[in-house]
C-alpha positions as CSV (number, residue, x, y, z in Angstrom):
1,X,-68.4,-80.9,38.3
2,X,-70.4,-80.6,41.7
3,X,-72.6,-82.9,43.2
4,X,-74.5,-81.7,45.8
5,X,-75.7,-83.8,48.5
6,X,-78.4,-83.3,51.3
7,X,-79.7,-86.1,53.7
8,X,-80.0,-89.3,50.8
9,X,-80.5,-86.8,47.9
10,X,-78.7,-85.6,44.9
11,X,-79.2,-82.3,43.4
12,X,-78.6,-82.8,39.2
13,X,-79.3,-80.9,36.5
14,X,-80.4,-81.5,33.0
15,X,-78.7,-79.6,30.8
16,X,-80.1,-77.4,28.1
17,X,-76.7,-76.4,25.6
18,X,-73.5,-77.5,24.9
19,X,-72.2,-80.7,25.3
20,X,-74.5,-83.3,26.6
21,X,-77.5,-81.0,26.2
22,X,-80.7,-83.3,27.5
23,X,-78.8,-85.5,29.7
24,X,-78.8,-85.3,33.5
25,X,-75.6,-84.5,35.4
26,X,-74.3,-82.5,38.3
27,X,-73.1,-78.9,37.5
28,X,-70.1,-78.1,35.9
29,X,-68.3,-76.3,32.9
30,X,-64.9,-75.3,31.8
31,X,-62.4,-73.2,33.4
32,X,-62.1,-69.8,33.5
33,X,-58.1,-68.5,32.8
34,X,-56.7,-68.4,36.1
35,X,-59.4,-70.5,37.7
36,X,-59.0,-73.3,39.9
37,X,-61.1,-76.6,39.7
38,X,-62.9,-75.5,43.3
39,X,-63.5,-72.4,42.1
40,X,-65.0,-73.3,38.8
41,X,-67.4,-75.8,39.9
42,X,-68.9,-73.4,42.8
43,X,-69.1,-70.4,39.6
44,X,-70.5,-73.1,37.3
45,X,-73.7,-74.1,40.4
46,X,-74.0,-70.6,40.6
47,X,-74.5,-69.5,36.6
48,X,-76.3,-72.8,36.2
49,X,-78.7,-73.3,38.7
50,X,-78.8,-70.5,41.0
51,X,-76.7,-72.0,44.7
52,X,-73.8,-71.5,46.3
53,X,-72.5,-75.1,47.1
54,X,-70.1,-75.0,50.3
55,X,-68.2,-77.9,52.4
56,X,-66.8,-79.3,49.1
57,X,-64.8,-82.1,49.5
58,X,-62.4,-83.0,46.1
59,X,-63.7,-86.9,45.1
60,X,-62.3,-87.9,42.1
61,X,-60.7,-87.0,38.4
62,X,-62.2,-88.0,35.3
63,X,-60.2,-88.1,31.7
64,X,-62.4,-88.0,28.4
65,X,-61.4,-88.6,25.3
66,X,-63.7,-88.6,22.1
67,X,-62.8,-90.4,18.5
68,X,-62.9,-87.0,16.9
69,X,-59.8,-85.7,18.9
70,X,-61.7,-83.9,21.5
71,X,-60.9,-84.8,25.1
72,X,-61.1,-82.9,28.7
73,X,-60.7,-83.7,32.0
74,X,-63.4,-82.9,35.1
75,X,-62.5,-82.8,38.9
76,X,-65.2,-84.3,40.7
77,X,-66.6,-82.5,43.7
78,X,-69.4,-83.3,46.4
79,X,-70.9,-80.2,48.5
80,X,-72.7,-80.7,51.6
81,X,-74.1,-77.5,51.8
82,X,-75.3,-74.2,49.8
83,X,-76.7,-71.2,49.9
84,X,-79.6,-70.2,47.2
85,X,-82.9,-71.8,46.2
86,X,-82.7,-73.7,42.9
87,X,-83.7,-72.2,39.6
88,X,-84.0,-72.7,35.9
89,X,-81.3,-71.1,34.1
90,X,-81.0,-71.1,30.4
91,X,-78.4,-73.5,30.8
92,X,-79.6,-76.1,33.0
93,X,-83.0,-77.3,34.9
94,X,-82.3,-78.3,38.7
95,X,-83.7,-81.4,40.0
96,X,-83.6,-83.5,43.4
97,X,-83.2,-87.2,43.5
98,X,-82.7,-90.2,46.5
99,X,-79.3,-91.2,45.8
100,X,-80.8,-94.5,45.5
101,X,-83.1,-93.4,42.7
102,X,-80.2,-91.3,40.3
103,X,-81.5,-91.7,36.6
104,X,-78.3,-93.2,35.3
105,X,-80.3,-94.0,31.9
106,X,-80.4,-90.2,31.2
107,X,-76.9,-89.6,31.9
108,X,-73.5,-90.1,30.2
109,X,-73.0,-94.3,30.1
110,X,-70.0,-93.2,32.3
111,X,-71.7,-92.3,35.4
112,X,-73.2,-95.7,36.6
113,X,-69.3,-96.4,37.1
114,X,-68.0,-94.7,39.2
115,X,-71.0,-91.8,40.5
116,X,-72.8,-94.4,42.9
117,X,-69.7,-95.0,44.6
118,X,-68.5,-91.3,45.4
119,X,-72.2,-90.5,46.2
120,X,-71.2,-93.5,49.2
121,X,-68.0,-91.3,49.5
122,X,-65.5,-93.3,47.6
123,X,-62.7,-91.6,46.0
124,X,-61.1,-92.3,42.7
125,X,-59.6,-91.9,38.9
126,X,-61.3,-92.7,35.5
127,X,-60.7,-92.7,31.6
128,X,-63.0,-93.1,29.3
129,X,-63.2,-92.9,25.6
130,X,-66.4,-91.8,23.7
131,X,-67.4,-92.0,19.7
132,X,-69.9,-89.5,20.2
133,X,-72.4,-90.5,23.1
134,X,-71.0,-94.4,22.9
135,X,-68.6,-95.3,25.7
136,X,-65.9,-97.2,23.9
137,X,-63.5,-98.1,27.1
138,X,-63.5,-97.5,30.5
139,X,-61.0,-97.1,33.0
140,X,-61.9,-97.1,36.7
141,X,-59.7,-96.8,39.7
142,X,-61.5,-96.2,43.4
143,X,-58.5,-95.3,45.5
C-alpha cells in the first residue's frame, strides 16, 4: 500500500472491486510471484490510478486476519514524489485530501489507528482482526 504525500496532502483512492470496494484507501494490491513489497506498491499506483510514486520510504507492516480464515499482510509505504497525472481506472477513483481532513469514516476502522501517525512520519507494526468489515481487536505498535 502507498500513500502518497505532497505539501499537507494525501493522495487516496476509493476503490471500485475486490476487497474493500467503496471504501477509501491508498493504493495497493497483492503481489506478483517474484515481486517485492516496493515493487508492488509502485505497479499497484501505476495500474490503479495512473502515477509513478518515487522517494518511498518503508513505514510500517500491517497483519489481517478475518473470522472466515482469510488473512494477509500489507507493507506500508509513503512516496514523496511521482510522475503521471491521476486518472480513473476501473479499479480505483484518485482523490486529494489535507492530511488533516483524511475521511477515516470511509475507510477500513483500522486506519484512524495507526494512518494519522505515519502520515506525521511515525513508523510501526499492527494486527488486526476483522468479522467482515467489523474490527474485532487491534494491535498497534509505533516503533
Amino acid at each position: 500500500m502507498c500513500f502518497i504525500v505532497q505539501e499537507r496532502r494525501v493522495l487516496l483512492i476509493r476503490k471500485k472491486r475486490g476487497l474493500g470496494a467503496g471504501k477509501i484507501n491508498g493504493p495497493g494490491g497483492k503481489l506478483e510471484p517474484g515481486e517485492t513489497p516496493l515493487q508492488s506498491a509502485i505497479r499497484e499506483a501505476q495500474e490503479e490510478i495512473g502515477v509513478t510514486p518515487s522517494q518511498l520510504e518503508e513505514r510500517g507492516l500491517l497483519h489481517f486476519q478475518f473470522t472466515d480464515g482469510y488473512s494477509l499482510q500489507c507493507t506500508v509505504f509513503i512516496a514523496r514524489a511521482f510522475t503521471g497525472e491521476p486518472i480513473e481506472t476501473p479499479e480505483a477513483t484518485p482523490m486529494w485530501f489535507d492530511i488533516d481532513g483524511v475521511p477515516y469514516d470511509d475507510m477500513w476502522e483500522d486506519d484512524q489507528y495507526w494512518l494519522p501517525q505515519v502520515l506525521a512520519g511515525a513508523h510501526f507494526i499492527a494486527w488486526f482482526e476483522f468479522d467482515g468489515e467489523k474490527m474485532l481487536s487491534k494491535d498497534v505498535r509505533f516503533v
